[in-house]
C-alpha positions, 0 to 999 in steps of 0.5 A: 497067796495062790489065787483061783480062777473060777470057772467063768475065769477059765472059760473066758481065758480058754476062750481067747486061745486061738486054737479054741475061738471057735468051739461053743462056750459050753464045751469051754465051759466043761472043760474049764471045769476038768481044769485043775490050776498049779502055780510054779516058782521058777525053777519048779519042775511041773513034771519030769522025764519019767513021771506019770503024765498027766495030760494037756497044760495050758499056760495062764501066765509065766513061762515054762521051758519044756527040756528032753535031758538037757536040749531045750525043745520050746519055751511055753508062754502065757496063752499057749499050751503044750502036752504029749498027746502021743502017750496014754493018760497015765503013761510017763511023760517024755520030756521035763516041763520046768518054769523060768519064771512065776508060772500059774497053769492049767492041767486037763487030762488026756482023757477029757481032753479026747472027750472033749473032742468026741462031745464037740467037733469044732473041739477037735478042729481047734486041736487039729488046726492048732497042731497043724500050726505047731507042725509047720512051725518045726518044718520051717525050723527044721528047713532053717536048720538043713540051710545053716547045715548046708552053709557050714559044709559049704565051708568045710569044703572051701576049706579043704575038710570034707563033712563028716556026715557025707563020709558017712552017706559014701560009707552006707552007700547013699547019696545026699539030696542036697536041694531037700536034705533027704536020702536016697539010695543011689541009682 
């Protein structure tokens, strides 16, 4: 049996975002409206790779693992959401957004969500303020990765092999910055 939220049901649940906390319940309640709901089966593709995109997805409850190929780029769970807001409504989707388990979501175009935006600042603040969250979580991933990075080539070197990727750097003539794991020409 596939239940449906009403629209005080996702206005409630859109309200307990983080992201959305502080924009009005009208606009909530709007955009709750344009919400279109969809359950999943593990394993069910919400799209993939290629597919038209359809916009923003917000997840009510289950967990679904966004893919580009075969990486796995994030996993998704209840009260977070996702979408390429990069590409046009319409445009194909870059990535494959596949459940791992029971999943129930809300769809909401690219189109209305930018509406949304325009129609209420505090809107807009939300989405900047929550991709500015997302954005910093990556830098501190990345800056985990560039040390787990150096820690290998630090091996390699005590082990006699030099890394490939600085034969690479000499080859190219640039020198790698290993304080920020940067390129520079060299001086």
């Amino acid at each position: 049996m596939q239940e449906s939220l009403t629209l005080i049901e996702k206005t409630a649940f859109l309200s307990q975002l983080p992201v959305l906390a502080s924009v009005p319940t009208e606009a909530l309640a709007q955009l709750a409206s344009q919400a279109r709901e969809k359950h999943l089966d593990a394993g069910d593709a919400l799209f993939n790779e290629g597919d038209r995109n359809s916009g923003v997805v917000l997840v009510v409850d289950g967990l679904v693992e966004l893919r580009k190929g075969r990486a796995l780029v994030r996993m998704i769970g209840a009260g977070q959401t996702f979408g390429e807001l990069f590409t046009r409504d319409g445009e194909g989707h870059v990535y494959t957004a596949i459940a791992t388990t029971h999943s129930h979501v809300l769809r909401i175009s690219i189109d209305n969500v930018f509406d949304a935006m325009l129609d209420f600042p505090e809107f807009a603040v939300g989405m900047v303020r929550g991709l500015a969250i997302r954005n910093d979580e990556l830098i501190q991933r990345l800056l985990g990765l560039e040390n787990l990075l150096g820690r290998f080539h630090a091996q390699l070197r005590a082990a006699g092999i030099e890394p490939a990727d600085e034969l690479l750097y000499e080859s190219q003539g640039l020198v790698p910055q290993r304080a920020t794991g940067l390129d520079a020409p060299e001086s």
